[in-house]
N, C-alpha and C positions, 0 to 999 in steps of 0.2 A: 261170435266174433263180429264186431264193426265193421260196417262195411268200408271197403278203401275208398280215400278221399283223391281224384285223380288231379293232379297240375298235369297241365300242358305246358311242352315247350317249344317255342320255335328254335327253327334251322339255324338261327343267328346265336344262337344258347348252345348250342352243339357245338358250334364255331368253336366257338370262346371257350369251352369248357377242356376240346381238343389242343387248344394254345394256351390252356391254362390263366387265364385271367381271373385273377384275384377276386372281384367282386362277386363273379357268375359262381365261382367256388363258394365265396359266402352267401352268399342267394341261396343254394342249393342244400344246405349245412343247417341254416338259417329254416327254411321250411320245414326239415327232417325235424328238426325242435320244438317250432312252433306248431305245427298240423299235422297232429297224434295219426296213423294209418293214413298217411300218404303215400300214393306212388305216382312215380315222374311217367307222364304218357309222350308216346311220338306218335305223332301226327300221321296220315297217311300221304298229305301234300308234303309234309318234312322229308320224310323215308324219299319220295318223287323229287324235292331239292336234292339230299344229299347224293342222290343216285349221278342226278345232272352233274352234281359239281363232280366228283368222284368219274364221270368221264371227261371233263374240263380236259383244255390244252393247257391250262395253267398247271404249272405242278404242281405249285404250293397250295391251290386250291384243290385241286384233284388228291392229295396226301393228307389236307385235313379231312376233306370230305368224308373218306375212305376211312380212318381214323375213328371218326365222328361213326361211320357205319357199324363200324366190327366191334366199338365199345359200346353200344347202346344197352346189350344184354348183360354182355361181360364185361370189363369189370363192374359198367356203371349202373346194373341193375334194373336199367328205365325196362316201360312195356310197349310194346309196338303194338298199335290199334289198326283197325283195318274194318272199313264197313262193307256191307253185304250189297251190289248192285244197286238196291234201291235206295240205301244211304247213299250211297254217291250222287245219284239222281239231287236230291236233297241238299246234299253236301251245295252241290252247282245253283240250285234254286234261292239256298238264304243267302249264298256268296254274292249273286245277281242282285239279289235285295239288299243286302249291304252295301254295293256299288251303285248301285240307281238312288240310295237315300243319301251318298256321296259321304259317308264316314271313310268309307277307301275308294280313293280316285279308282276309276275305270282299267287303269293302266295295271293295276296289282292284283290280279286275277287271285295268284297264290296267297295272297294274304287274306283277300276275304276268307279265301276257303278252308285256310288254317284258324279263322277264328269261328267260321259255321260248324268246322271238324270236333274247336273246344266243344260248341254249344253243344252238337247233338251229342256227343260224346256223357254231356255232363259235367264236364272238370268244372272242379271249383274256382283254380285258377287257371291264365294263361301266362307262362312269363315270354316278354320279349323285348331285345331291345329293339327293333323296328320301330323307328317312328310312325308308320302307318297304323300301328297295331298299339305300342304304347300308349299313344296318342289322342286314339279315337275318346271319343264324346261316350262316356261309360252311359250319361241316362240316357243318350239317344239310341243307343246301340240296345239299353236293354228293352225300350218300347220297340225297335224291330224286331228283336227278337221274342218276344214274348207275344207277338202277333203271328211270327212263326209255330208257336208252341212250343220252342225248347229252352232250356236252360241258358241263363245269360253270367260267363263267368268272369269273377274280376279281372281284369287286365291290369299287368304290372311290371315295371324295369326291375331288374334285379339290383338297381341301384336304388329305386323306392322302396325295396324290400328291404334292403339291408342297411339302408338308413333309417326305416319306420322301425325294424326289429331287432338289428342285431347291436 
């Protein structure tokens, strides 16, 4: 059997997916189609967002969050990752390096670390709508990363996905 081909998704993908937004839906339908032994990965910084929101004083946020949580396995099948100590370590180390080469301002700690989470992870892709993370400079991002040693995966809105594919 082939080995599974992992996407990543950000927290903002969960959102949307919880409130049902049409695109993030076809994004997701879209991939299933296109990239034969896919599965959709969560983050270990996402699972850490959705916890945060999910105690929010917001309700509405706190009700997606929570939503977003307890669907990840069921109905919606994703897989929850999780690195061992010293990937974490790791995790922090390419996140700082992505921040200090300034593809993600200083300020978005959790975004580096969901895109250092892709690399070592492996996915092939990441989707998000985050403009920090959509955003970034793909060839710059892959000479940092590849001076790290790990895997550099496409980064994509699920709006360039389903206007490129579906």
């Amino acid at each position: 059997m082939p080995r599974r081909r992992p996407i990543a998704v950000d927290t903002n993908i969960l959102f949307d997916l919880v409130q049902g937004v049409e695109v993030v839906i076809d994004c997701l339908e879209t991939i299933a189609e296109r990239i034969p032994n896919s599965s959709v990965i969560v983050l270990p910084t996402v699972i850490l967002e959705l916890r945060k929101w999910a105690g929010s004083s917001d309700q509405e946020e706190q009700t997606i969050a929570t939503r977003a949580l307890f669907n990840i396995l069921n109905p919606w099948g994703f897989v929850p990752v999780n690195f061992i100590p010293v990937g974490h370590g790791m995790v922090e180390q390419i996140g700082r390096k992505i921040r200090a080469s300034g593809l993600i301002p200083d300020a978005e700690i959790n975004d580096s670390f969901i895109v250092a989470e892709a690399a070592l992870y492996g996915a092939t892709m990441l989707v998000s709508s985050d403009g920090h993370i959509k955003d970034i400079d793909q060839k710059m991002l892959k000479i940092e990363l590849d001076a790290s040693d790990v895997h550099c995966p496409l980064i994509a809105s699920p709006w360039k996905i389903v206007n490129t594919f579906f």
